[in-house]
Residue, then its C-alpha position, 0 to 999 in steps of 0.5 A: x500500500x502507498x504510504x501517504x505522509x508529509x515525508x513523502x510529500x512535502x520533502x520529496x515530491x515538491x516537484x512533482x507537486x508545487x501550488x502557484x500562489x494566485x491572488x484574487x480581489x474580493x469586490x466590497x459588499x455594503x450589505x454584509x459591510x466588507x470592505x474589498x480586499x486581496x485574498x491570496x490561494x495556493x492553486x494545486x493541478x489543473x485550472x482545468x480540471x472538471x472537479x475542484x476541492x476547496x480546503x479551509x484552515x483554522x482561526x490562525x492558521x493559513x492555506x499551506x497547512x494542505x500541501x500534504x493533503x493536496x498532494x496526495x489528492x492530486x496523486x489519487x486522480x492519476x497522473x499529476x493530478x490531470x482532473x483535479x484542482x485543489x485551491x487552499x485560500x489565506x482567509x482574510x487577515x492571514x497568510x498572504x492575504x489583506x489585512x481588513x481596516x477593522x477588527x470588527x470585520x474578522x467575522x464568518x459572512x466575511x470570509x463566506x463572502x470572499x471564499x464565494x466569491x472567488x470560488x465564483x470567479x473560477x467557475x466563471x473564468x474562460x475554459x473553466x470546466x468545473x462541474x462538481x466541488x468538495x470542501x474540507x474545512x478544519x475548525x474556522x474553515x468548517x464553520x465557513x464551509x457550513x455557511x457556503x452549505x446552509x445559507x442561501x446567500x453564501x452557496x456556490x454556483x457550483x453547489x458543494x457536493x461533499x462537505x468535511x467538517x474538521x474537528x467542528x460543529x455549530x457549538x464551540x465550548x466556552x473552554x475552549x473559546x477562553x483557552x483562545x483568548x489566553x494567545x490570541x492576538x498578543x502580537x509576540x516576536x522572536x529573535x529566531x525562527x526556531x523561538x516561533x516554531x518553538x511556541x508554536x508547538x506550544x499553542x498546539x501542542x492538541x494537535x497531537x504527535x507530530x515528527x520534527x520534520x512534519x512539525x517545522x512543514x506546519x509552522x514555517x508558513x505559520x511565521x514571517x519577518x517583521x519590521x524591525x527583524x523579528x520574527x511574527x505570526x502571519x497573522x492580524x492580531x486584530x482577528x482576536x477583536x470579535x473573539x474577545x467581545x464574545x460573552x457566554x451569553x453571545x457564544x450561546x445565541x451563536x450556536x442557535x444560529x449555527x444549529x439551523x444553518x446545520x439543519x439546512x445542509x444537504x449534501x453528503x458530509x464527514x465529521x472528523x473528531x480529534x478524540x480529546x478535542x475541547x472544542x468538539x465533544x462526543x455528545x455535541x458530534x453525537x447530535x451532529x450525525x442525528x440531524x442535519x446532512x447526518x454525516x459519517x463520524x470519524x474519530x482520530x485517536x491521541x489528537x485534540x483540536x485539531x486533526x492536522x490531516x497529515x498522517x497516513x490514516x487521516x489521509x487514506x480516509x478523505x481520500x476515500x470519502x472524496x476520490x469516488x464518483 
């Protein structure tokens, strides 16, 4: 059986596989109040191909955190990925994308908003073919990929076809949101790229058991070079603003919203568990696979918030759910 790793992909097929870095202008939208911006996407495989995956990270993380999963899709549908696109956007505020002039922007109809948009844009664009298209969404990317699903005024031109829900649901626990705020937007600096990497492993240390060289893949694009020569988060650290307004009174009115937006997917869905997630619990994915798209449940052993979808066994199951007619 082919082994599927970060190993073998990242260290030893970037040139099979490489993403072009593409940018595309989200146009502004006074009824959702966001302002236009340039979101940037890692593009993967053909531009072409007839079927697109749309792959969505979390809260602080960015779109380079699936060139493990993307190559080894690109792999699964034959020769250099010929009918495939797989397209990992830098949500707002992260990575190489804009920074938004308000804090107060950094909310989920935003990037709906965008990832509609550009997911549009290609469908649109001279020679596009695509006809069917998949979303793997990890915590934020999930609850993104809930909107694009359930919400009228966010669905694709193209519907979504699968869904994958990472390690996320419409409840997100209080702990959790409170461990959030404990790093997020703290605008820390390090003299050394190893320093970042080192408090990297810090903040996720939930997402489980990782060798050193998958764990310096995941982190690298996580860091950047500041101003005054220091190393930073990629990130704005004004994405924290809505987190830390959040009451427990607001984060319960959230999840009723978020309940009936679930209940409106219909599309073919995979829930996958980290098995000592904080931010997922059994009971709350339980009534997830009872209601709704019903999805299939997935639990990944020795991993919390979240599965990083680098491992072998992580790997074989979206490829199983999504390399099938």
């Amino acid at each position: 059986m082919k082994k599927y790793s970060v190993d073998r992909y990242f260290y030893k097929s970037m040139s099979t596989y490489s993403p072009k870095l593409q940018y595309f202008q989200v146009p502004s939208s006074e009824p959702l109040q966001v302002e236009s911006h340039r979101m940037a996407y890692y593009q993967w495989g053909n531009p072409h191909a007839s079927h697109l995956v749309i792959c969505v990270h979390g809260l602080t993380r960015q779109g380079r955190d699936f060139d493990v999963l993307a190559q080894c899709l690109l792999d699964s549908y034959g020769t250099k990925g010929s009918s495939v696109q797989v397209i990992c956007p830098d949500i707002a505020g992260r990575g190489q994308s804009d920074w938004l002039n308000s804090g107060l922007s950094y909310q989920l109809p935003t990037y709906a908003y965008g990832v509609k948009c550009l997911s549009d844009h290609l469908t649109e664009e001279e020679d596009a073919g695509i006809k069917s298209v998949d979303w793997v969404g990890t915590s934020m990317g999930g609850l993104i990929g809930m909107l694009v699903c359930g919400v009228d005024a966010f669905k694709l031109k193209v519907p979504v076809r699968r869904l994958v829900l990472n390690d996320v649901g419409p409840v997100v626990q209080w702990a959790f949101i409170e461990r959030l705020k404990t790093y997020l937007g703290l605008d820390e600096r390090f003299d050394t790229l190893e320093l970042g990497v080192q408090k990297l492993g810090e903040i996720f240390k939930s997402f489980g058991p990782h060798t050193t060289e998958q764990w310096e893949a995941l982190s690298r694009p996580m860091l950047k070079i500041g101003s005054n020569h220091q190393w930073i988060f990629h990130y704005d650290p004004k994405i924290s603003e809505p987190i830390k307004q959040m009451t427990r009174e607001s984060s319960k009115a959230a999840e009723q919203v978020m309940w009936n937006i679930y209940d409106q997917i219909t599309c073919e869905t995979l829930l996958i568990r980290g098995a000592n997630s904080d931010l997922l619990t059994p009971g709350d994915a339980a009534q997830m696979c009872s209601r709704g798209p019903k999805p299939t449940l997935y639990s990944v052993e020795g991993v919390g918030h979240a599965p990083t979808l680098v491992q072998e066994d992580q790997l074989l199951k979206l490829k199983s759910f999504l390399v099938r007619d």
